[in-house]
C-alpha positions as CSV (number, residue, x, y, z in Angstrom):
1,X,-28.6,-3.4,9.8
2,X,-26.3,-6.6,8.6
3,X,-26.2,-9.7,10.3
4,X,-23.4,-9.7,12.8
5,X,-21.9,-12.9,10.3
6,X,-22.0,-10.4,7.5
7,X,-20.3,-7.9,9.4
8,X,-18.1,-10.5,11.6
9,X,-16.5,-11.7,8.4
10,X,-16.1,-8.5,6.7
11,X,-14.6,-6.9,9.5
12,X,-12.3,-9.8,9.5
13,X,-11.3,-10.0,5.6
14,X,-10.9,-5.8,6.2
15,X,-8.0,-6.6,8.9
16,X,-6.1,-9.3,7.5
17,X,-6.1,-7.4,4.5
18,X,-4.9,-4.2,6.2
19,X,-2.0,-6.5,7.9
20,X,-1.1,-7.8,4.8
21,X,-1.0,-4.2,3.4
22,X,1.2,-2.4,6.3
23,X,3.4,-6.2,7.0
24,X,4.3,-5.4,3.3
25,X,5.2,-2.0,3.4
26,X,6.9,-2.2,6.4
27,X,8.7,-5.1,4.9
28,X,10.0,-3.0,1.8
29,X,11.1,0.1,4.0
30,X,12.7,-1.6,6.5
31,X,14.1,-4.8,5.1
32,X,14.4,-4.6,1.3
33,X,15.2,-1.4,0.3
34,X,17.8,-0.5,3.1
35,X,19.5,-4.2,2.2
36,X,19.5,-3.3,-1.5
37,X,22.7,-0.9,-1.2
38,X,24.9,-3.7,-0.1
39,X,23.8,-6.3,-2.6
40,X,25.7,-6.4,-5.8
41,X,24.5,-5.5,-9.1
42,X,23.5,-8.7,-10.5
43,X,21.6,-9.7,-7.1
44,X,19.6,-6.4,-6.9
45,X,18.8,-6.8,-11.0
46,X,17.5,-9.9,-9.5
47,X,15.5,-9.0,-6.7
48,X,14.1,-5.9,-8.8
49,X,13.3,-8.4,-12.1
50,X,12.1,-11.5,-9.8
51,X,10.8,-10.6,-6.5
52,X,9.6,-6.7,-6.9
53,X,7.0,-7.5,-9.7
54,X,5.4,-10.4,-7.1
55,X,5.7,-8.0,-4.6
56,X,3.8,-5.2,-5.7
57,X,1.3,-7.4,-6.9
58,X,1.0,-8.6,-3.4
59,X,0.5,-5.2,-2.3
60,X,-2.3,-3.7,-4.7
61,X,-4.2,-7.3,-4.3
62,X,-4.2,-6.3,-0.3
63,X,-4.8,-2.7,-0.6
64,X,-7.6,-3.5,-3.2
65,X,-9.0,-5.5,-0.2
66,X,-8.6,-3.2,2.1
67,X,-10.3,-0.7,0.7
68,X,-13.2,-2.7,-0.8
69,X,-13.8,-4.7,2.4
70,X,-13.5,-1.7,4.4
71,X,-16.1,0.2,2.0
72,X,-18.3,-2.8,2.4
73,X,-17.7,-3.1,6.2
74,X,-18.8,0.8,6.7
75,X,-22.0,-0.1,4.6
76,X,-22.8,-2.9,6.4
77,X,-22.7,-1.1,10.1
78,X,-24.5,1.6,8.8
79,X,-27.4,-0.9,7.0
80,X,-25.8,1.3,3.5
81,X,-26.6,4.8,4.5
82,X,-23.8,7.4,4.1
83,X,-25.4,9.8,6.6
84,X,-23.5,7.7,9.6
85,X,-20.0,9.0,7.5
86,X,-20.2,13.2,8.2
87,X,-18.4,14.9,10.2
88,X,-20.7,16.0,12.1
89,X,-20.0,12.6,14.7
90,X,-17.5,11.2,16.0
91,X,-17.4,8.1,14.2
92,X,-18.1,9.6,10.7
93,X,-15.1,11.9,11.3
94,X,-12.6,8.9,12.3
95,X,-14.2,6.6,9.6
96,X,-14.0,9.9,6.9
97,X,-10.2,10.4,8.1
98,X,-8.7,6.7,8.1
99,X,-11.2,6.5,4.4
100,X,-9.3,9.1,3.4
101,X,-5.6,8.6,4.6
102,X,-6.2,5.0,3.2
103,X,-7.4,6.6,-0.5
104,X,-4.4,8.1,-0.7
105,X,-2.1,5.8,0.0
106,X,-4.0,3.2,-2.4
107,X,-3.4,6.2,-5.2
108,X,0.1,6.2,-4.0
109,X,0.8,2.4,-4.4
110,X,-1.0,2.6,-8.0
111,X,-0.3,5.3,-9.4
112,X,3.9,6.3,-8.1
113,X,4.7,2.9,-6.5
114,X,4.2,0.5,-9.1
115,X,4.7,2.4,-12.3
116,X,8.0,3.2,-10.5
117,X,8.9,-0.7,-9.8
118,X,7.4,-1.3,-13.8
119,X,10.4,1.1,-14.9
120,X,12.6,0.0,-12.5
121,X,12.7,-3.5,-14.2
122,X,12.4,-1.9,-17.5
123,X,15.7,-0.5,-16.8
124,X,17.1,-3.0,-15.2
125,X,16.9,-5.2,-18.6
126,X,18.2,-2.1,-20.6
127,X,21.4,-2.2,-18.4
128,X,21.5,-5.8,-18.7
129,X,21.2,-5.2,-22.7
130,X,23.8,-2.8,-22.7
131,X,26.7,-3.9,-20.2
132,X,29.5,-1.7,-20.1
133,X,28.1,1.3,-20.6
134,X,27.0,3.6,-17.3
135,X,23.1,3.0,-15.9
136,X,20.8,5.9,-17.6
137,X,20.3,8.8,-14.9
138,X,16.7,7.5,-14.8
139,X,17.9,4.7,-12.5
140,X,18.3,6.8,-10.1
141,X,15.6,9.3,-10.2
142,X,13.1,6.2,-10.1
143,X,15.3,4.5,-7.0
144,X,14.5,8.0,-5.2
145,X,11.0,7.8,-5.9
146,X,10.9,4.3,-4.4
147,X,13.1,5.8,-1.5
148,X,10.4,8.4,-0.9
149,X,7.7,6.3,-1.4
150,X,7.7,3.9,0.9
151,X,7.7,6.0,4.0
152,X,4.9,8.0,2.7
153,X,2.8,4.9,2.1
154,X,3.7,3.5,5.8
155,X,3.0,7.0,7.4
156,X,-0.2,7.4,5.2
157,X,-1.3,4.0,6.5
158,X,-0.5,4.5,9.7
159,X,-2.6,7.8,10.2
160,X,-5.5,5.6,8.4
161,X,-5.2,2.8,11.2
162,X,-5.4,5.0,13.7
163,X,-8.3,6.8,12.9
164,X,-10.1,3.4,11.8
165,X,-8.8,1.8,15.5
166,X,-10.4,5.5,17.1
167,X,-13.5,4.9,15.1
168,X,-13.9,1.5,16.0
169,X,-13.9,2.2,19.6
170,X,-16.7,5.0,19.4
């Protein structure tokens, strides 16, 4: 089994990164996307040119954390045998369940979140290119994404918090 230091410090890089990782979420769904509607054009271009890029990069750097402190963490409490994560216990089950709530969502954030902000801007500077003609119908299939995104990744995290707090009181 790991030092109580080694698993003291992971346990502490696995939270901070997880608040980092919901605080930002949370952030986007309930402070910067509902405020984007009644911004104007040239301050939402802005925002999605400037600040979005920064932001997601914030995000995958904390879920990257999450994840590989967490996998670390689980390792460590276990002295790295996997037996400790079936289902067949409690704790494997919670552990198994927020692991796999918290997968998803980092698949989410990688692989629909960011391509989707990556467009987004790419867009943005095609409008910018192109004033007075109407925004491509993409804009708006990609804002939608973002729209539906961004709950799913706070309700994914959520359900992986849970079962990680449930676990960690087994």
């Amino acid at each position: 089994m790991a030092s109580a230091v080694i698993v003291s410090v992971l346990t502490w890089l696995h939270i901070f990164s997880v608040v980092g990782w919901f605080g930002a979420a949370m952030v986007f769904l309930m402070v910067i996307e509902p405020s984007l509607s009644r911004l104007s054009p040239q301050t939402n271009a802005e925002l999605i040119l400037q600040v979005f890029p920064r932001f997601v990069r914030f995000i995958q750097v904390f879920a990257t954390l999450t994840l590989l402190s967490g996998v670390f963490l689980a390792l460590s409490i276990t002295g790295g045998s996997t037996a400790r994560f079936g289902l067949g216990s409690v704790w494997g089950l919670y552990v198994s369940l927020g692991a796999f709530f918290g997968v998803v969502t980092f698949l989410l954030v990688f692989f629909l979140l960011a391509p989707s902000v990556k467009r987004l801007g790419r867009l943005v500077i095609h409008i910018q290119e192109n004033p007075g003609h109407p925004p491509p119908p993409e804009v708006r299939r990609v804002q939608e994404r973002l729209k539906r995104g961004a709950p799913a990744a706070v309700i994914l995290l959520s359900l992986a918090m849970v079962f990680m707090v449930a676990a960690a009181g087994v």
